[in-house]
N, C-alpha and C positions, 0 to 999 in steps of 0.2 A: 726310542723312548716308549714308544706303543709296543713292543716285544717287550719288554724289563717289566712294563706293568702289566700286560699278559702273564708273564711267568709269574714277578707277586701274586697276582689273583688267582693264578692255580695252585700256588705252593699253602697259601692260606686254605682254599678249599678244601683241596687232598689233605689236611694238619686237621680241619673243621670235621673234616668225616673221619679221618681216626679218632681223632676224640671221642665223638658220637658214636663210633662202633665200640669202643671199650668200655664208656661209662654207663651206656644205654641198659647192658644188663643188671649192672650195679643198682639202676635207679630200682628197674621192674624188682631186682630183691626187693629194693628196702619197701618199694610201694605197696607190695605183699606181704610185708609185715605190719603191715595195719589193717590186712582185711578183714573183715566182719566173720567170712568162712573160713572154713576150713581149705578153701582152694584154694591152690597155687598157680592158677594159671584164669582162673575167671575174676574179677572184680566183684564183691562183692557188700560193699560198704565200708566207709573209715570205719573202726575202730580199735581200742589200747586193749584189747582181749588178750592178746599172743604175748602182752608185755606183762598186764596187771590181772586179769579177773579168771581166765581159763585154767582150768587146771593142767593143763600143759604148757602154759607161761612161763615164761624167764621168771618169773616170782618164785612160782608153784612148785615150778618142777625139777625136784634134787639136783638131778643132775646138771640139768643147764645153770643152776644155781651154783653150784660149787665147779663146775669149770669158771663161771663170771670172776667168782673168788678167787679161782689156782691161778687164774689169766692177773688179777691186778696185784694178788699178793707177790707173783715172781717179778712181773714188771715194776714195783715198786723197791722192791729188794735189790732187783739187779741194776737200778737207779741209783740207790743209795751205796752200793758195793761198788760197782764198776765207773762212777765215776768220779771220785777219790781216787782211786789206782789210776784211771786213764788222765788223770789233771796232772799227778805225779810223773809221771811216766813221760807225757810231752813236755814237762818242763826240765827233767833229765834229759833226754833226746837232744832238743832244743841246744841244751848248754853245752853238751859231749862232743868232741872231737877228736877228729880217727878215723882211721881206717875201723874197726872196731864199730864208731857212733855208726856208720854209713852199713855194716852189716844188722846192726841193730834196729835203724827203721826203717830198711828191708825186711826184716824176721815180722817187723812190726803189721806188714799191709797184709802179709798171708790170709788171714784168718779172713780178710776183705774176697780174695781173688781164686782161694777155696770154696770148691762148692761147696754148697750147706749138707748135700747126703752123705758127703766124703767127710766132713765135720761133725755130724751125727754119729756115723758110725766108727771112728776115733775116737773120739766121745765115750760110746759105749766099751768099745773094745779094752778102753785103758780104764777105764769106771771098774769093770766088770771081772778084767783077768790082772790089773797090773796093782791099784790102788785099792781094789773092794770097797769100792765107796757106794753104799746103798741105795738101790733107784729109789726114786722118788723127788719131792721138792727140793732137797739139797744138791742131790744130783744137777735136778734140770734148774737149778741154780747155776750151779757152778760151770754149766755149760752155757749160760745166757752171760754170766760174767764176761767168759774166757771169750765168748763170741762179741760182746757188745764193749772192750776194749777202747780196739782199735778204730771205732768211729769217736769215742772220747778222743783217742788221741791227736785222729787229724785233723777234729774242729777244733782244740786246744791250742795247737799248731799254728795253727791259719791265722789265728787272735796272736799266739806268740810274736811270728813273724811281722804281722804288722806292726805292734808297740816296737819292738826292736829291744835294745838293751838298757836307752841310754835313760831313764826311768828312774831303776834302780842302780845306775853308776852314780847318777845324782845324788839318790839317797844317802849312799854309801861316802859318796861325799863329804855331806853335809852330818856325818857321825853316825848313822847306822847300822849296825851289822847285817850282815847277807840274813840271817834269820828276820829281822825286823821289817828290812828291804821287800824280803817275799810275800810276809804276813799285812804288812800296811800298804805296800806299791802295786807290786805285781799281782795279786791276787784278786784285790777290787776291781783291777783295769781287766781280768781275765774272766770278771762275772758274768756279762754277758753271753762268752763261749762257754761256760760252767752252765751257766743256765739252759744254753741251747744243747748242750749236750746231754744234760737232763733229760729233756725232752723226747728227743733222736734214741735214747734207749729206751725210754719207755712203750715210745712207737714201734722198734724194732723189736722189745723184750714179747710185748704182747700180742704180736701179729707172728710169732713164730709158729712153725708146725714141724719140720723136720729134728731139728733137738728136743723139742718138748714131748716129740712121740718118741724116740727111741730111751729116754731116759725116764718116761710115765713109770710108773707103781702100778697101775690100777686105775677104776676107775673115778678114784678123791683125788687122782692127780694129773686128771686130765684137764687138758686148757682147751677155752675155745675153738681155737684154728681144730683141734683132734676131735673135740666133739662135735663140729660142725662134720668133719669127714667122719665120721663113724657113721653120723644121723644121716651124712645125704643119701649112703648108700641105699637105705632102706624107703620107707615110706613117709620121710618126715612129714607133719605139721607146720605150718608158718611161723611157730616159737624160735623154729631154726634162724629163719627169717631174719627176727628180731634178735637174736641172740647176736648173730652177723652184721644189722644194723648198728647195735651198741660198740662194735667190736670197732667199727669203721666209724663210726663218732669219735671213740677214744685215740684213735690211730687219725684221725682227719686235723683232730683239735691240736695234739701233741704235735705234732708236726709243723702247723698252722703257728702255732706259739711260738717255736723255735725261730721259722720264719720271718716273723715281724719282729722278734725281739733283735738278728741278726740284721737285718734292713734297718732298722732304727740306729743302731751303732757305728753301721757303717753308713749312713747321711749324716748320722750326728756325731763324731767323737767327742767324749767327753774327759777323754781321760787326761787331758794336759792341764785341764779342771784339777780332775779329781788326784791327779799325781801331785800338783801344788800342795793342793789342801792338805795333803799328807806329808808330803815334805817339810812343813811350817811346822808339824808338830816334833819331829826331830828334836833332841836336845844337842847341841853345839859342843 
C-alpha cells in the first residue's frame, strides 16, 4: 500500500513539473506583454501600451493589425465552410455500408495523421501547378477547409454513434419523411457536436502556421502564427508579446467552450427530451 502511494506521489510530481516546464514560458510571454518597457526580459511595470497606446501596438501597427484580421477572418470563414460539409460528411459515413463506407473513413482520418509540412506543400504544389488557384485568402482558405474536415467529422461521429438510430426510425414512424427526420430529430440532437466542432476549427483554423505560410500572398495575407515567426527572427518589441497573447486567448476560450459544452451533454442528455418534443409535432 505504502509503494502504490509512493508511486502516485511521484507520478503526480513528475505530471506537476511537466506542466510547469511547458507553461512557465507561456506565462513569462504573456507577462511581458504588459510591460511598461520596451524589455523582454527585465520587468518593468504593468502596462496596456504594447496592446493600446504605443505606436507599435497591436492597435497602431499595420501590420500586427491586419494579420489579427487575416487570422479571425480565415478562422471564421473556415468555421462557417468546413463545418456544414464535415456535419454532412459524418452523417453520410455514419449511414454507409461497405466495403467501400470502411475505405471511405479511412481516406477520411489522413488529413489527421499527415504531417502538416507534407500538407502544406501538396497544398501548394496542386494550388500552384495542377488547379492555379491564386495564393492568397482563398487559397489559405481552401487549405484550412480541406485540413479542418476531418476533426468535424469525428466529433460529428462520436455524437452519431451515441444517439444511435432509433430517433429517427421513430420519426419515420410516426409519418416523417427521412428529409423531416434529419431537419427536426437528428440535427437538434447533433447541436451540441455542431457547436463543439465549431469551436475546435476555429482554434485549429487560427493557430495554424505551416498552410497559412505556404499558401500567404504577401504581406495583407499573413496571419499571426507567420507574423509572430517573421517578427521573432529579428529584434521584436513586446507588441509581439501581445499579439501572441490575444492569439492564445482566442485559441484557450474556443477550445474551453467546446469543452464544457461536450461535458455538459454528456452528464446531461437531453435528447430523449428533445426527440419527444419533436416527435409530437409529426402529423399522423
Amino acid at each position: 500500500m505504502t509503494s502504490s502511494t509512493g508511486k502516485a506521489w511521484g507520478l503526480r510530481l513528475f505530471t506537476l513539473a511537466y506542466v510547469a516546464w511547458s507553461i512557465l514560458p507561456v506565462l513569462i510571454a504573456v507577462q511581458f506583454s504588459f510591460n511598461a518597457g520596451r524589455s523582454r526580459s527585465t520587468w518593468q511595470g504593468f502596462s496596456l501600451r504594447w496592446y493600446l497606446d504605443d505606436q507599435a501596438s497591436v492597435l497602431r501597427d499595420d501590420s500586427l493589425r491586419l494579420a489579427a484580421l487575416q487570422s479571425l477572418r480565415l478562422a471564421t470563414l473556415t468555421m462557417l465552410v468546413a463545418t456544414p460539409i464535415g456535419v454532412a460528411l459524418a452523417i453520410g459515413l455514419a449511414r454507409w455500408k461497405g466495403r467501400a463506407a470502411r475505405a471511405s473513413n479511412l481516406l477520411m482520418l489522413v488529413p489527421l495523421v499527415t504531417p502538416e509540412i507534407v500538407m502544406g506543400v501538396a497544398l501548394f504544389l496542386v494550388f500552384a501547378n495542377l488547379y492555379e488557384v491564386p495564393f492568397g485568402t482563398w487559397a489559405q482558405l481552401l487549405g484550412h477547409v480541406t485540413f479542418a474536415i476531418s476533426f468535424v467529422v469525428i466529433i460529428v461521429r462520436g455524437r452519431l454513434f451515441a444517439i444511435g438510430r432509433d430517433y429517427e426510425e421513430a420519426a419515420m414512424d410516426l409519418g416523417a419523411s427521412p428529409r423531416q427526420a434529419l431537419r427536426r430529430v437528428l440535427l437538434p440532437l447533433l447541436a451540441p457536436a455542431i457547436f463543439s466542432a465549431l469551436a475546435v476549427v476555429f482554434a485549429i483554423s487560427i493557430d495554424d502556421f505551416v498552410i497559412s505560410q505556404f499558401l500567404a500572398a504577401g504581406v495583407d495575407t499573413q496571419t499571426i502564427p507567420v507574423r509572430l515567426y517573421s517578427g521573432a527572427r529579428q529584434a521584436p518589441p513586446p507588441s509581439l508579446n501581445a499579439l501572441a497573447t490575444l492569439m492564445l486567448v482566442g485559441t484557450m476560450t474556443a477550445v474551453t467552450v467546446a469543452g464544457l459544452v461536450m461535458r455538459r451533454y454528456g452528464r446531461r442528455d437531453k435528447s430523449a427530451g428533445g426527440a419527444l418534443t419533436s416527435l409530437g409535432r409529426f402529423e399522423l
